[in-house]
N, CA, C and O atoms as a MOPAC input file, in Angstrom:
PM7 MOZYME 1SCF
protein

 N    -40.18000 1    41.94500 1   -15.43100 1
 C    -41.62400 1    41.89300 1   -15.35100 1
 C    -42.10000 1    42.96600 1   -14.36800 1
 O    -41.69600 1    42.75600 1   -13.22500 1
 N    -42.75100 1    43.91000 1   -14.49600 1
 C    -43.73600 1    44.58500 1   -13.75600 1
 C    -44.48000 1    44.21700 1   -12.72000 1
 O    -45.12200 1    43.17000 1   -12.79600 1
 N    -44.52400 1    44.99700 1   -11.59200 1
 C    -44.82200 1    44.27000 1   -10.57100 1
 C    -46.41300 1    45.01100 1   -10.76600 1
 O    -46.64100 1    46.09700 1   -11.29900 1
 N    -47.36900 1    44.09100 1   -10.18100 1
 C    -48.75900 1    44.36600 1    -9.96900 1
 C    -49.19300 1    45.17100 1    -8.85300 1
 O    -48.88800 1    44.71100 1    -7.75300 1
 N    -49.95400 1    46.46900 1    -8.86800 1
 C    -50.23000 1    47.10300 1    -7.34900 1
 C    -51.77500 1    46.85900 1    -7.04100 1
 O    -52.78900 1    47.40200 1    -7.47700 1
 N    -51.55100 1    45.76800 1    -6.06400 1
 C    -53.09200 1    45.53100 1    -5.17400 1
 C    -53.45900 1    46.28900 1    -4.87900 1
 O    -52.70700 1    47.17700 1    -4.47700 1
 N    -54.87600 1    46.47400 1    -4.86900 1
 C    -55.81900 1    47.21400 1    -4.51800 1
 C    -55.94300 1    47.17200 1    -2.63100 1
 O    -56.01000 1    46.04500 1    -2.13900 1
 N    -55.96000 1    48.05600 1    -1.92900 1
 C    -56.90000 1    47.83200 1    -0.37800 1
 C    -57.95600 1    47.76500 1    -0.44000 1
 O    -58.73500 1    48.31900 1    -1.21600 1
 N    -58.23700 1    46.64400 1     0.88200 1
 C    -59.66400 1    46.50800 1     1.07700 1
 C    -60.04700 1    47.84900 1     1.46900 1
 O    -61.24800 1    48.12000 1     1.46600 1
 N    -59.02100 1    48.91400 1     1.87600 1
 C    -59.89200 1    50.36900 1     2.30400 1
 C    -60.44900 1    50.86900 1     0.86300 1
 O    -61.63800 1    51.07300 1     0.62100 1
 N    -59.11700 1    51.06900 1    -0.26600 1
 C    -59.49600 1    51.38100 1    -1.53400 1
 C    -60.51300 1    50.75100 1    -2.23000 1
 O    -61.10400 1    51.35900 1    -3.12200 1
 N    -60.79600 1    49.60100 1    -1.93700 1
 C    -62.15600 1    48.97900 1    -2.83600 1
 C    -63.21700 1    49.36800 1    -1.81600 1
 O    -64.22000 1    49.80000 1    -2.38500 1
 N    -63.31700 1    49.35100 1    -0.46300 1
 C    -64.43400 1    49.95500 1     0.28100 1
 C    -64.83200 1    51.24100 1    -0.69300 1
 O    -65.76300 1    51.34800 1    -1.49100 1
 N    -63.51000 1    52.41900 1    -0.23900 1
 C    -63.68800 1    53.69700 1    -0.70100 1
 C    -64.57100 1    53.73700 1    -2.41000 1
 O    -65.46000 1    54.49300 1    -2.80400 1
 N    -64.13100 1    53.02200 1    -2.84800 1
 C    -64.75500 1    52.98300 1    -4.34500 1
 C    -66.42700 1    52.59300 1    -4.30900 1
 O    -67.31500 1    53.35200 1    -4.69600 1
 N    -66.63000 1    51.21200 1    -3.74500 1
 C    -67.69000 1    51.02500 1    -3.23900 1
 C    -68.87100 1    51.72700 1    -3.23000 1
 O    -69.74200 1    51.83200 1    -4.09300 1
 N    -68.74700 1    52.31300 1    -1.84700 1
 C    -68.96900 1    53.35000 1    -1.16500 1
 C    -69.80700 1    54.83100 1    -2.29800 1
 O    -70.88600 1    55.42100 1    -2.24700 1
 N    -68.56700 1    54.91100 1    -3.22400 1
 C    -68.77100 1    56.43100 1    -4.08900 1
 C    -69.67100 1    55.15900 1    -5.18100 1
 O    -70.80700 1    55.53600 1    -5.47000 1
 N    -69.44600 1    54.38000 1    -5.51100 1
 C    -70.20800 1    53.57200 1    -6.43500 1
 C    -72.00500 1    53.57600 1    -6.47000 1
 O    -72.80500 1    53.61500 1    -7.40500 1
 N    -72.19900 1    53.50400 1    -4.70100 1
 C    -73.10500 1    53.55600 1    -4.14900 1
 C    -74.22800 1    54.88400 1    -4.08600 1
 O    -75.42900 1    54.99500 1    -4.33300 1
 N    -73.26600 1    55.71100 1    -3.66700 1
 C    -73.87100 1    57.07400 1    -3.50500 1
 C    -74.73300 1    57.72800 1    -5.06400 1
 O    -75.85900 1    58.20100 1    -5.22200 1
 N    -73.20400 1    57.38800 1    -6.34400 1
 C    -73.92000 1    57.38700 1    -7.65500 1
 C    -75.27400 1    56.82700 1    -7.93200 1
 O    -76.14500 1    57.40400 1    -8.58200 1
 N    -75.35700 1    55.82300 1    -7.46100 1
 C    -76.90200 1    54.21600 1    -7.76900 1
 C    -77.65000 1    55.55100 1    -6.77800 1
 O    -78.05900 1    56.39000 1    -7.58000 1
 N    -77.82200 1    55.80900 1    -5.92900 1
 C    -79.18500 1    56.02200 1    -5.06600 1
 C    -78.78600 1    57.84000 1    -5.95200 1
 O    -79.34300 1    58.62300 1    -5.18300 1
 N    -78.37800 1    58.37400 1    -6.67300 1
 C    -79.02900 1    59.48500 1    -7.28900 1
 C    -79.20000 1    59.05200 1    -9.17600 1
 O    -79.40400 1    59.85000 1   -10.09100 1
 N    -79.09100 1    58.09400 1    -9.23200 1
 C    -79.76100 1    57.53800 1   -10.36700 1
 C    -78.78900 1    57.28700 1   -11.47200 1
 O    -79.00700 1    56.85300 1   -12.60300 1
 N    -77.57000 1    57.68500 1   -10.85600 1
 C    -76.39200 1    57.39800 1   -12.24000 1
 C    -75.69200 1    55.86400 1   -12.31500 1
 O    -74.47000 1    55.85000 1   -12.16900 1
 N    -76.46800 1    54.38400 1   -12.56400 1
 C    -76.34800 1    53.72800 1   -13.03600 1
 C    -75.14500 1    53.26500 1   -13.76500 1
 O    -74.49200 1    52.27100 1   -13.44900 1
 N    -74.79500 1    54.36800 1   -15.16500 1
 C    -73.30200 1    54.29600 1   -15.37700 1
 C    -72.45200 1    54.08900 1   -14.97100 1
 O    -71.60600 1    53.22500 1   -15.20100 1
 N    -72.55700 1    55.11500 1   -14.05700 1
 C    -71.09100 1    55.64100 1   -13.22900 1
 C    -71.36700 1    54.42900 1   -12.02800 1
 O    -70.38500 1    53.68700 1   -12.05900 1
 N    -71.91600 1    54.16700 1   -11.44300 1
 C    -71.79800 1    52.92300 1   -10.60900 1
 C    -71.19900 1    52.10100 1   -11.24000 1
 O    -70.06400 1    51.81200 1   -10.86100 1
 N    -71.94000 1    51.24300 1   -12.78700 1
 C    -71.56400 1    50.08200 1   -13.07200 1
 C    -69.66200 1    50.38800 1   -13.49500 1
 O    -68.82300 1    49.50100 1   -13.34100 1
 N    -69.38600 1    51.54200 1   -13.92500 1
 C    -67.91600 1    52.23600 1   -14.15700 1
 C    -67.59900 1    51.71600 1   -12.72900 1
 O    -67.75300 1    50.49600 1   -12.65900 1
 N    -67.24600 1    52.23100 1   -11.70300 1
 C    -66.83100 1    51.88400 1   -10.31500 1
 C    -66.53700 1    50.85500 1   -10.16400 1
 O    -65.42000 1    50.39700 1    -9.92600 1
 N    -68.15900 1    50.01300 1   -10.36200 1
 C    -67.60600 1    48.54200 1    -9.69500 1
 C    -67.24700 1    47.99200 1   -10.18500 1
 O    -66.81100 1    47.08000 1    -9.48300 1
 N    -66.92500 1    47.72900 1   -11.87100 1
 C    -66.23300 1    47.58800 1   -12.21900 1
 C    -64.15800 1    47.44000 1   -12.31300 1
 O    -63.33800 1    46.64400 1   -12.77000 1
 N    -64.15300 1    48.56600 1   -11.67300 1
 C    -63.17000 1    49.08400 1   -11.72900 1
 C    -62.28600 1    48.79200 1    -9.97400 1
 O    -61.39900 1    49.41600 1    -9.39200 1
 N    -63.14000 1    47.46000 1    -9.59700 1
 C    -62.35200 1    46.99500 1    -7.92300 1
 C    -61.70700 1    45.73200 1    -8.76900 1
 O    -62.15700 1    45.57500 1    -9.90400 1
 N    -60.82700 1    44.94300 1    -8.37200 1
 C    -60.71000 1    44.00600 1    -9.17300 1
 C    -61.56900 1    43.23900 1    -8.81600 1
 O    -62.29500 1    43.44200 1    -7.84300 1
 N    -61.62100 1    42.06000 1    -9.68700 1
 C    -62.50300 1    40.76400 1    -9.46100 1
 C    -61.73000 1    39.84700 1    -8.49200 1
 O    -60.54200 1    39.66400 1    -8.75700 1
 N    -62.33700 1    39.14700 1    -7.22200 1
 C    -61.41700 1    38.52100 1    -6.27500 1
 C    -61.04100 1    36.81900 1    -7.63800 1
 O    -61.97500 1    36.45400 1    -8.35100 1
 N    -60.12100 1    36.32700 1    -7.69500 1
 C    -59.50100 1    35.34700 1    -8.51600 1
 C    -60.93100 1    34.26500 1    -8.34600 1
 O    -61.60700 1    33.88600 1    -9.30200 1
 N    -61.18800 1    33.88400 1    -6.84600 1
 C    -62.03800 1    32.82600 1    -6.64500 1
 C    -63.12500 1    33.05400 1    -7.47100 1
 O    -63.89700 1    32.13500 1    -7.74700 1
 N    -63.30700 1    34.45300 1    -7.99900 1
 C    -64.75700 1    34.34600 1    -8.72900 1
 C    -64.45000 1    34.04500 1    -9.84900 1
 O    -65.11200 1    33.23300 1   -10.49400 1
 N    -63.52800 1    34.55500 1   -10.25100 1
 C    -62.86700 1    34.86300 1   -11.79200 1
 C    -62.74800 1    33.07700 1   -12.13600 1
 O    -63.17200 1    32.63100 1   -13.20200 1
 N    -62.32900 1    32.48400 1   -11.43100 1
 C    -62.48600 1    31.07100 1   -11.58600 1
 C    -64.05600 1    30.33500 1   -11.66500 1
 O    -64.54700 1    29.67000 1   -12.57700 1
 N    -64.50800 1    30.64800 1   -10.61900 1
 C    -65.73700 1    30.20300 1   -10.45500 1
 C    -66.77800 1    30.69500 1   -12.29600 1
 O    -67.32600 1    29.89100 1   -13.05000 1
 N    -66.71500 1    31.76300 1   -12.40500 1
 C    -66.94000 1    32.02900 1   -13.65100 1
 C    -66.52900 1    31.80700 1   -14.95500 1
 O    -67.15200 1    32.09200 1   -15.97800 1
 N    -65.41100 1    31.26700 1   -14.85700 1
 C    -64.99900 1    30.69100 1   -16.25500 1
 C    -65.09800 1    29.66300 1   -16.16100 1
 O    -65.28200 1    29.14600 1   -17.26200 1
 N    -65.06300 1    28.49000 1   -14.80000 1
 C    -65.72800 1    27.17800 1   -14.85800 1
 C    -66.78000 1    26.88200 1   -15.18300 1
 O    -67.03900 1    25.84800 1   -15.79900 1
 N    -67.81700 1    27.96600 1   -14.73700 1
 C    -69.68500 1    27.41800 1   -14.87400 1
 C    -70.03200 1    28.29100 1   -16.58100 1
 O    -71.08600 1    28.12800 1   -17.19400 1
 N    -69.24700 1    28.89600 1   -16.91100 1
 C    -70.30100 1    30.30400 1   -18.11300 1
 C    -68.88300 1    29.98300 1   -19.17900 1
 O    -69.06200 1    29.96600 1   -20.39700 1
 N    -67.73700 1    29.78200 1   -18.69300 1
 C    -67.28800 1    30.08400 1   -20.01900 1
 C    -66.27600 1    31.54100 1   -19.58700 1
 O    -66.54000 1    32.56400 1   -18.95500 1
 N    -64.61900 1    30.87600 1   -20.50000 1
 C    -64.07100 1    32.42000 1   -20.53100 1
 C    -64.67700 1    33.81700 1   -21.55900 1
 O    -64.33700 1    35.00000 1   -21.56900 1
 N    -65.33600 1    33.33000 1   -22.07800 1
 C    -65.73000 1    34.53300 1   -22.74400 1
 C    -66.87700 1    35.26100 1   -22.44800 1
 O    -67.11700 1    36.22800 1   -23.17000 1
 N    -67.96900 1    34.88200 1   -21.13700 1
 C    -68.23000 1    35.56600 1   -20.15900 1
 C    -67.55400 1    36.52400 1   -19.17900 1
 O    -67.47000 1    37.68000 1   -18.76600 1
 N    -67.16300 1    35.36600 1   -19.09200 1
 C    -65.95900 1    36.39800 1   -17.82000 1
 C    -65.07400 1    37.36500 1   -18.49700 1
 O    -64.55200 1    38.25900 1   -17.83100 1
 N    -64.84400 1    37.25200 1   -19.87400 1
 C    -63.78500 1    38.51700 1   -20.26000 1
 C    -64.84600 1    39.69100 1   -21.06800 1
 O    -64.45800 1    40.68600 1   -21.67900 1
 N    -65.88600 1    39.37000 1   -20.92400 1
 C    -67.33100 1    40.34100 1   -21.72100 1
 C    -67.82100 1    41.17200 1   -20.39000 1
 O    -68.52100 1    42.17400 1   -20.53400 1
 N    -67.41100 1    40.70200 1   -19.05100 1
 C    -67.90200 1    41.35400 1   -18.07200 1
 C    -67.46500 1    43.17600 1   -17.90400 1
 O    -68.23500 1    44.06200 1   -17.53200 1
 N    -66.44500 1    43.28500 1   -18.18700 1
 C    -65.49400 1    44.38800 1   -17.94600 1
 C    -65.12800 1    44.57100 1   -16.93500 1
 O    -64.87900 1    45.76600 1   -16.78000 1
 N    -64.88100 1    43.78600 1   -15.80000 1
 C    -63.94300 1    43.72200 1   -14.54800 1
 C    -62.69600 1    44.11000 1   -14.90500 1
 O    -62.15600 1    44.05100 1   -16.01000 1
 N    -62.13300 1    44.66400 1   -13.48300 1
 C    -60.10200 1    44.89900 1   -13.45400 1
 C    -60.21700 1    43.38000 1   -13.08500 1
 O    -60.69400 1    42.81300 1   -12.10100 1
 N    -59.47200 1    42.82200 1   -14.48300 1
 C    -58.82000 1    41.52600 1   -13.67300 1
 C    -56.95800 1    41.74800 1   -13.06300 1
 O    -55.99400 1    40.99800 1   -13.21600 1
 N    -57.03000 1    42.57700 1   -12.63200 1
 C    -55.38900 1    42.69400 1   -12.21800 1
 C    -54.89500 1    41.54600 1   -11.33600 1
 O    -54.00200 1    40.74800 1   -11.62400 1
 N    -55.77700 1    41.60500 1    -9.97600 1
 C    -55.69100 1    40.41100 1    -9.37200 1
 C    -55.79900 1    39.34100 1    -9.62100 1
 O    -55.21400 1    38.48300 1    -8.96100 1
 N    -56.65500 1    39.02200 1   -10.74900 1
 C    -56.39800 1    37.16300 1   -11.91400 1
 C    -55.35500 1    36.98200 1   -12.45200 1
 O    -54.80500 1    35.92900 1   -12.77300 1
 N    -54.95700 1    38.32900 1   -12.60100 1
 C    -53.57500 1    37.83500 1   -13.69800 1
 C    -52.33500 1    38.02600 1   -12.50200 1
 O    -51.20200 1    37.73000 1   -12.88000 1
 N    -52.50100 1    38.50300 1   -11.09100 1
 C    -51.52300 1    38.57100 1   -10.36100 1
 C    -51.24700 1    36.87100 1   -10.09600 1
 O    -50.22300 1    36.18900 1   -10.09200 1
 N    -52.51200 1    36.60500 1    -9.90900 1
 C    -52.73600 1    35.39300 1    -9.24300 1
 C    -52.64700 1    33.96300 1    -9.91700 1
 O    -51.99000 1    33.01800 1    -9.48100 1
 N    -53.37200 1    33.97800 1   -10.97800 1
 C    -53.08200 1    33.31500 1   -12.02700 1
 C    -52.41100 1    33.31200 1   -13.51000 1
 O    -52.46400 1    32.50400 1   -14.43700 1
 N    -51.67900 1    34.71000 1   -13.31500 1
 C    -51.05400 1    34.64400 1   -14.71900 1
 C    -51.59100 1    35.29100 1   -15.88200 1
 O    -52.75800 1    34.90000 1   -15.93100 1
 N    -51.41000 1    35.95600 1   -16.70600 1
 C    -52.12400 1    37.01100 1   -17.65400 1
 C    -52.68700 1    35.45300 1   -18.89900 1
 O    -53.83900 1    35.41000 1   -19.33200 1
 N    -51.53100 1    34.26500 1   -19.29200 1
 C    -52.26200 1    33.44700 1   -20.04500 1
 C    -53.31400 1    32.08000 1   -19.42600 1
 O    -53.74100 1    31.09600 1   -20.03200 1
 N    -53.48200 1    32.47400 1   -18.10400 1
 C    -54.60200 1    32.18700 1   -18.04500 1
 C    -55.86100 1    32.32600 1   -18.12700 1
 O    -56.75800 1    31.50300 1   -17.94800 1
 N    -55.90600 1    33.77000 1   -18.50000 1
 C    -57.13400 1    34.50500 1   -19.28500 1
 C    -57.24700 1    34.20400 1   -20.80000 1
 O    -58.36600 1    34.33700 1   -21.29500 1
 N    -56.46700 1    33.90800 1   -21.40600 1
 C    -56.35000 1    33.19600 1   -22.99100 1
 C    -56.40000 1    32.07400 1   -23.09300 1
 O    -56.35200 1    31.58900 1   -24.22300 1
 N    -56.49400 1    31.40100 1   -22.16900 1
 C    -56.96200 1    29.66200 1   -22.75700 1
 C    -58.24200 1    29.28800 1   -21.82000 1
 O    -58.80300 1    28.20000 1   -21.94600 1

């Protein structure tokens, strides 16, 4: 099995950060691309498939790397 590479809290700052700078010159896209692209912390990823439904949470386009570190890749399928 493949091991999973966590993200840093410096690396999700750093992303953040450039996510940010995009939004205040008007590129929207490329932000929602970014933040996208930190993983989702598990507690939400839960919290969201409890209250909305997994097929919210998998319509979002989050990195779930950390859900599936944490909980397992078939816990995103049931």
């Amino acid at each position: 099995m493949a091991q999973t590479q966590t993200m840093t809290l410096d690396e999700k700052l750093a992303i953040g950060c450039k996510a940010v700078e995009l939004r205040k010159v008007g590129d929207e896209e490329g932000y929602s691309r970014l933040m996208r692209s930190i993983p989702l912390p598990p507690y939400l990823a839960k919290v969201i498939k409890d209250k909305v439904g997994l097929d919210c949470l998998l319509s979002t386009g989050w990195n779930m790397s950390e859900v599936e570190a944490e909980f397992g890749p078939e816990w995103l399928r049931k």
